[in-house]
C-alpha positions as CSV (number, residue, x, y, z in Angstrom):
1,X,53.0,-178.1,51.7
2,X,50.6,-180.4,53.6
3,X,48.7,-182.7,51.3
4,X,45.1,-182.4,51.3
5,X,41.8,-184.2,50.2
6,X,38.5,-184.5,50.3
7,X,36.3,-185.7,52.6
8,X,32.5,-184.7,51.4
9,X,30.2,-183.2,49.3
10,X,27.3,-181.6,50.9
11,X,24.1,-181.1,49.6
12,X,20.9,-179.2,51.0
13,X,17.8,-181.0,50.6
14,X,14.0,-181.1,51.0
15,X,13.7,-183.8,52.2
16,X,16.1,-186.2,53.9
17,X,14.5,-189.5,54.0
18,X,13.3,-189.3,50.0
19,X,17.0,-188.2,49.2
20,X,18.3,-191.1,51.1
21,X,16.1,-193.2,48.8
22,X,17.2,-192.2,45.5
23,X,21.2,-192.0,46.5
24,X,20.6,-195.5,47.8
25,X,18.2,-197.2,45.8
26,X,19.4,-195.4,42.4
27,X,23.1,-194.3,42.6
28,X,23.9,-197.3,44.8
29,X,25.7,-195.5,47.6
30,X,25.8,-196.7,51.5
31,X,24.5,-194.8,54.4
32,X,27.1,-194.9,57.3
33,X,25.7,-192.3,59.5
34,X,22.8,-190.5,60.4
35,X,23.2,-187.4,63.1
36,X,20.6,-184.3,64.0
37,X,22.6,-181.2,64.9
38,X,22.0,-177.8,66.0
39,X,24.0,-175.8,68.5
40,X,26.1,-172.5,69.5
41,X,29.0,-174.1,67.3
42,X,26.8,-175.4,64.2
43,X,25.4,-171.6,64.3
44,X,29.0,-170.0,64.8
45,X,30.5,-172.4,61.5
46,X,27.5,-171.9,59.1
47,X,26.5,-168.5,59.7
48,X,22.7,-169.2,60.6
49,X,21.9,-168.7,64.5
50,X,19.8,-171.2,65.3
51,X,20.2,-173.5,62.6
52,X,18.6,-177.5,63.2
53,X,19.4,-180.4,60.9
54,X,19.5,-183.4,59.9
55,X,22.7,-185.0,57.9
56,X,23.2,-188.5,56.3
57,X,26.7,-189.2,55.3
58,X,26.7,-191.8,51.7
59,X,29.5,-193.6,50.9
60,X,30.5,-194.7,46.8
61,X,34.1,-196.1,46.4
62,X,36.3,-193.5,48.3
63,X,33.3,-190.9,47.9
64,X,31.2,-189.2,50.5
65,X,27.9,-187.6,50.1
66,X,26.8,-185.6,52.6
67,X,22.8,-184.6,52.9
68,X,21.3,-182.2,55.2
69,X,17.5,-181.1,55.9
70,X,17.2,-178.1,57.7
71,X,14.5,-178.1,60.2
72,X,15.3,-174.9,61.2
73,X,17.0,-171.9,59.6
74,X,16.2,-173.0,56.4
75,X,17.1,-171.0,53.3
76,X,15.2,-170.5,49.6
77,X,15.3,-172.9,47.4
78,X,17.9,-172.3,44.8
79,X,16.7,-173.4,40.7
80,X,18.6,-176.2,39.8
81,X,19.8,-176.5,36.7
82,X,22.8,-177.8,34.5
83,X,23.5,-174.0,33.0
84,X,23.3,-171.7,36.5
85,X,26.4,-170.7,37.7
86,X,27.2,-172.2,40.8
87,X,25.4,-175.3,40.3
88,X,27.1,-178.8,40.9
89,X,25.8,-182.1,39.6
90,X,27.7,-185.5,40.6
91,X,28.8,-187.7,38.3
92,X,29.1,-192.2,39.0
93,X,31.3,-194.0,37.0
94,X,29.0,-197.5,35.6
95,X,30.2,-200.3,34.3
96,X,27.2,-200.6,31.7
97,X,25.5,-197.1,31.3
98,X,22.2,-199.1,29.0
99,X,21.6,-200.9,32.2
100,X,22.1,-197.9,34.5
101,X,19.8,-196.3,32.0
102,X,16.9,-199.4,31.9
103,X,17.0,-199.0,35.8
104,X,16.7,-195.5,36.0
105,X,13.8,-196.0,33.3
106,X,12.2,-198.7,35.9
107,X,12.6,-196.8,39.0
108,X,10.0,-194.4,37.4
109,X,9.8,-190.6,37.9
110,X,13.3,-189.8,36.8
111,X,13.3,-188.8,33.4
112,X,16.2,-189.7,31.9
113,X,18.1,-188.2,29.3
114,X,18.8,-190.0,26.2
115,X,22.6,-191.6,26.2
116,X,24.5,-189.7,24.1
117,X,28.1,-190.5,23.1
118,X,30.4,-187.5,24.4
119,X,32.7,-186.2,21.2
120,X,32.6,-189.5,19.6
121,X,34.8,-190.4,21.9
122,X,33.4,-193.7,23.5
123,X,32.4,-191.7,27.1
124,X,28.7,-192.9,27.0
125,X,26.6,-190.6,29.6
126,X,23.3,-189.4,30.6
127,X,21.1,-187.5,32.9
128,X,18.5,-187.8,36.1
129,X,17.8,-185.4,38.5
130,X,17.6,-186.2,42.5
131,X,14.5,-185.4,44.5
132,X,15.2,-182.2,44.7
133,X,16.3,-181.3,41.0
134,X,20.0,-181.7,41.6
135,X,21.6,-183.0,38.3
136,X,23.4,-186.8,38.4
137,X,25.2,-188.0,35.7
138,X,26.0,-192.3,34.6
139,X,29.3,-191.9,33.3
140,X,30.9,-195.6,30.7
141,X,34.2,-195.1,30.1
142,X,35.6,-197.1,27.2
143,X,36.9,-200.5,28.3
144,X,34.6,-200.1,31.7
């Protein structure tokens, strides 16, 4: 069998330029492209005739974020939260999760969680939510 991977995560979101902000300025990832597309074969692959976007590919490690704004052909807007079915969240690996959480604190508007210690186990984590309400976890591993 052929061995696969992956190569991106893509999220729908409200605003392209804000999201950019907070994957950037907060999660620390690297924009490395910015493209607008619309077309007979971005309506034939998603579905949605006469779809118009905007995507920003983010890089983290060997991780790639995609985002994409609709400008036209636009959906609802789905509730985000931890317990619906079908909803993702991303979790970054920090090497100190209490400064993660001090910045996250700084940056204002976020709202963290409070850290919490996962099964007594060590795995320190907590909680924002990106622009658009999508859940992002800090993630300390013992020995990070």
């Amino acid at each position: 069998m052929t061995s696969i991977s992956l190569n991106h995560v893509g999220v729908t979101v409200s605003d392209i330029g804000r999201s950019i902000a907070f994957y950037r300025d907060v999660v620390g990832m690297d924009v490395y492209s910015r493209r607008r597309m619309q077309g007979e074969w971005f309506d034939t692959l998603t579905h949605n005739s006469g779809a118009d976007i905007d995507t920003a590919m983010l890089r983290l490690e060997g991780f790639v974020l995609q985002l994409v704004q609709y400008h036209a052909g636009a959906g609802g807007t789905l509730p985000l939260a931890h317990h619906h079915v079908g909803n993702p969240h991303l979790c970054i690996n920090v090497a100190d999760v209490d400064a993660k959480h001090v910045e996250a604190v700084a940056h204002g508007g976020l709202e963290p969680t409070p850290i919490v210690d996962i099964l007594g186990a060590g795995i320190r984590s907590f909680y924002v939510h990106d622009p658009d309400g999508l859940p992002v976890e800090f993630l300390q591993t013992p020995g990070a």
